[in-house]
C-alpha positions as CSV (number, residue, x, y, z in Angstrom):
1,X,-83.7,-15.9,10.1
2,X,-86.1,-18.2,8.2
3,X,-86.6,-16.7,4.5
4,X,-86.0,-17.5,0.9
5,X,-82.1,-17.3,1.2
6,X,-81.8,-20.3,3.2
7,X,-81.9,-22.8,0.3
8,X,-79.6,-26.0,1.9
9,X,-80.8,-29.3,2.2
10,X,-84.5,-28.2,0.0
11,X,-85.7,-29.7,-2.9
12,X,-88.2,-28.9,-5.6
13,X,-85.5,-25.9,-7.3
14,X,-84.2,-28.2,-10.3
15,X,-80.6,-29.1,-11.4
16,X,-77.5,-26.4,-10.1
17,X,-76.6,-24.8,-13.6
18,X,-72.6,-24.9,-13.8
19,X,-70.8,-23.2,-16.5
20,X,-67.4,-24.4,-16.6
21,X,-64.7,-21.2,-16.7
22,X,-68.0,-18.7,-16.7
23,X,-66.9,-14.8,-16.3
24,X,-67.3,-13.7,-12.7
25,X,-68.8,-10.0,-14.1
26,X,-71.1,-10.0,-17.2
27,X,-71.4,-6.3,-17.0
28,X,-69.1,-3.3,-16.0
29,X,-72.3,-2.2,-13.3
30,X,-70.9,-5.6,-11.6
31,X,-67.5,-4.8,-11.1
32,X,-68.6,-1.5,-10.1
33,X,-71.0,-3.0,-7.5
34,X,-68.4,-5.8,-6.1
35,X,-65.6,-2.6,-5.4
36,X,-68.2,-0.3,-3.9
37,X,-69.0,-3.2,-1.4
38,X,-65.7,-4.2,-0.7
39,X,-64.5,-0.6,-0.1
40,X,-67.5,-0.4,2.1
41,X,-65.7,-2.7,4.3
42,X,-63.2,-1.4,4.3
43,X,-63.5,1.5,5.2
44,X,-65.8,0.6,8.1
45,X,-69.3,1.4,6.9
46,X,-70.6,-1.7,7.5
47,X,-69.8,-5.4,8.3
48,X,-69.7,-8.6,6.8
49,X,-72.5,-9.6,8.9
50,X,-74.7,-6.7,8.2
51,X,-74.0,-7.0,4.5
52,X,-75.6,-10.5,4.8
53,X,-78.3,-10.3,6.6
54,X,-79.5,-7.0,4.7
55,X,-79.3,-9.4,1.3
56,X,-81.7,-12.1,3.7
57,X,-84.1,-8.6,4.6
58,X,-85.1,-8.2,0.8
59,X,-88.3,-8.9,-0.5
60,X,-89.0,-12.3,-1.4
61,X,-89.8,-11.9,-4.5
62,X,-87.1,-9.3,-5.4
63,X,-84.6,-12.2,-4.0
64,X,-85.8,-14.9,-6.6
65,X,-85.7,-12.5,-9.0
66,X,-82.0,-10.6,-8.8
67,X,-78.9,-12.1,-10.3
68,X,-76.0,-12.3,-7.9
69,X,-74.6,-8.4,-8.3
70,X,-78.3,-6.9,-8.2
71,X,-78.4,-9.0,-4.0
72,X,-75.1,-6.9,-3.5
73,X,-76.6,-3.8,-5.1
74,X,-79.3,-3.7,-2.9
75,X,-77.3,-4.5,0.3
76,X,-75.0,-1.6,-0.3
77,X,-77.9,0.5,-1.1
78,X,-79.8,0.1,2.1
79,X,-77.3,0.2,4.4
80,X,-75.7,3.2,2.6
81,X,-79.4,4.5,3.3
82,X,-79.5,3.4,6.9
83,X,-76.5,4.2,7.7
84,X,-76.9,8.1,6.7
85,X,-74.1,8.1,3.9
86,X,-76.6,8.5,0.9
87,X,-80.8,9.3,0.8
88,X,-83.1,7.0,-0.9
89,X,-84.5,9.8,-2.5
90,X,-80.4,10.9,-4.2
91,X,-80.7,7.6,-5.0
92,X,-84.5,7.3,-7.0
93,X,-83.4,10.7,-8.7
94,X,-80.3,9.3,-9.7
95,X,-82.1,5.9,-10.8
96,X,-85.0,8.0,-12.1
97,X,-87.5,5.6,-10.5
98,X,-88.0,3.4,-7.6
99,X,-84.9,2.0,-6.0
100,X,-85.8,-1.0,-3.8
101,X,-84.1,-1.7,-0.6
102,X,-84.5,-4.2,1.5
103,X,-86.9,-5.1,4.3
104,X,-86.4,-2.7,7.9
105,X,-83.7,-4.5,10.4
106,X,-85.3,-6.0,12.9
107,X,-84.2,-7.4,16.5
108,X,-80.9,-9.7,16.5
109,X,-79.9,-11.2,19.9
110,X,-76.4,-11.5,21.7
111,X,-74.4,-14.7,23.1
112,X,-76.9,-17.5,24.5
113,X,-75.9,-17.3,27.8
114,X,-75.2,-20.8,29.7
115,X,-73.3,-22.1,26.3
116,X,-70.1,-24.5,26.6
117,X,-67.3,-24.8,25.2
118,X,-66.5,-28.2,23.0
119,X,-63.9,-30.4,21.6
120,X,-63.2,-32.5,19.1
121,X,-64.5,-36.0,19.8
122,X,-67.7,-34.2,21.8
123,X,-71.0,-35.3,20.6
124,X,-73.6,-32.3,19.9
125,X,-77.0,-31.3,19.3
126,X,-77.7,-27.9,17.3
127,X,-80.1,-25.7,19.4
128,X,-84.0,-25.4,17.3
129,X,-83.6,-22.0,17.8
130,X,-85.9,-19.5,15.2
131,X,-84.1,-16.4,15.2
132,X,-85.8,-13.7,13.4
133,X,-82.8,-11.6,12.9
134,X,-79.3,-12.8,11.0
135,X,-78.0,-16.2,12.2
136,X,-75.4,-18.3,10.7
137,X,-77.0,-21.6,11.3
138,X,-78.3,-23.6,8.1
139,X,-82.1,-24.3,9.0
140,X,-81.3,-28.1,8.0
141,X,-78.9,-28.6,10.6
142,X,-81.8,-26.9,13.6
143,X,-82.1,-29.8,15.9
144,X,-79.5,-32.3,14.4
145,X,-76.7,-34.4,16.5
146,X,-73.1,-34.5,15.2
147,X,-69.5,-34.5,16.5
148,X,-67.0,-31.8,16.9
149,X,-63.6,-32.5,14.6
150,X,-62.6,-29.1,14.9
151,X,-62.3,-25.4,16.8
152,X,-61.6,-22.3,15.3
153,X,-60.1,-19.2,17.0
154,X,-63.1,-17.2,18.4
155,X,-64.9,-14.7,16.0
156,X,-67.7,-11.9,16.3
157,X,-71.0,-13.6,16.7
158,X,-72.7,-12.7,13.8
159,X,-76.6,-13.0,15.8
160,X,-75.1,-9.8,17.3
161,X,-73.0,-8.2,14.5
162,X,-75.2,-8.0,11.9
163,X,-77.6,-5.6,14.0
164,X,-75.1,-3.6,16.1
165,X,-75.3,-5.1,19.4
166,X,-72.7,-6.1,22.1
167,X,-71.0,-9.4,22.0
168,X,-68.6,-11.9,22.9
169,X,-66.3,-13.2,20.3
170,X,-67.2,-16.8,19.8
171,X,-65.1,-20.0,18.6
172,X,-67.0,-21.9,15.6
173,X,-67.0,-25.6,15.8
174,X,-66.6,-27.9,12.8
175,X,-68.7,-30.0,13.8
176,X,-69.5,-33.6,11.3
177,X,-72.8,-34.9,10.7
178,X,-74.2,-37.8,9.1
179,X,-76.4,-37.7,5.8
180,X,-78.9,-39.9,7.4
181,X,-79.2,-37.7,10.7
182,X,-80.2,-34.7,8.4
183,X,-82.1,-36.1,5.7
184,X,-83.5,-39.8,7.3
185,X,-85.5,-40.9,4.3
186,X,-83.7,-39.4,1.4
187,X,-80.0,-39.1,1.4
188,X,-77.2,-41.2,0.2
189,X,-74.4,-42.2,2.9
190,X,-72.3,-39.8,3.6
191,X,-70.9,-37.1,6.2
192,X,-71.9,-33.2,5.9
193,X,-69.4,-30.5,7.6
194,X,-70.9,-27.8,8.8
195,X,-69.0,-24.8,11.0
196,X,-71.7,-23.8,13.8
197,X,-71.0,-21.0,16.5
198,X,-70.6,-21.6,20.1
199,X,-74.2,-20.3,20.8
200,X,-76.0,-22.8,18.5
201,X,-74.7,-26.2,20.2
202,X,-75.1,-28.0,23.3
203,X,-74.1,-31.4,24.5
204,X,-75.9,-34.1,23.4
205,X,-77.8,-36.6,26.2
């Protein structure tokens, strides 16, 4: 989906602040978070996909705003929510205010049908699809050429995963662009990588 959350290739949002050796939790209410979510997994509450693509359904503004933990927070929330293991209103008593989720899920799709499969050396094109559910494809590469270098063994199509619908498993292709192809009048020489799923390519004229 198109949203705040898909920052690659934009400018406009300043330097990337590095700390060098920072602390991965600042608070014990991270660590707390970060297991929760993991045991989530885990134990088959929810996916890897849907965890994604309910930190893409927040707000806008709530997105800018939250740190890191407070994205996964509010992931595990809502699917906790949607999924029927906790209310939102447990979790506003327990808060003792509002609790925001995120957005409502909306419609993903399954496999594009017709789709090929490539290998290294192939030339391809990345489909200028707008998806309005979760999708996997960086919004700079939409319409860009490249060539495949690599195949990886085939995965759950995430398009389909996040939102609970049927799929085939799909290979991802590591496929290598050049700097100018994505970024004609302001980029430096060089090659991007980027993994794209089976559904997002086809061959180039």
């Amino acid at each position: 989906m198109d949203g705040t959350h898909d920052l690659g290739g934009r400018q406009g949002f300043g330097p990337v602040r590095h700390t060098l050796d920072a602390a991965v939790f600042h608070a014990n209410w991270e660590r707390r978070i970060n297991a929760l979510y993991g045991l989530a997994v885990r134990q088959g509450i929810f996916n890897m996909d849907e965890y994604r693509h309910a930190i893409e359904r927040m707000e806008p503004r709530h997105y800018m705003a939250a740190g890191y933990y407070e994205r996964t927070l509010t992931s595990l929330a809502t699917l906790c929510v949607e999924k029927g293991v906790v209310s939102l209103d447990d979790l506003q008593q327990r808060a003792q205010g509002v609790f925001p989720l995120a957005l409502p899920l909306g419609p993903g799709r399954s496999n594009v049908a017709g789709t090929s499969l490539f290998k290294p050396g192939d030339r391809v094109c990345v489909r200028s699809d707008h998806v309005p559910g979760h999708v996997r494809m960086p919004a700079y590469v939409r319409g860009k050429c490249g060539v495949v270098v690599a195949v990886s063994p085939p995965y759950p199509f995430p398009d389909a995963h996040a939102h609970g619908l049927p799929s085939a498993d799909e290979p991802t292709f590591d496929v290598r662009f050049e700097s100018a192809e994505l970024w004609p009048d302001a980029a430096d020489s060089a090659q991007v990588h980027v993994g794209l799923f089976q559904s997002y390519l086809v061959a180039a004229d």
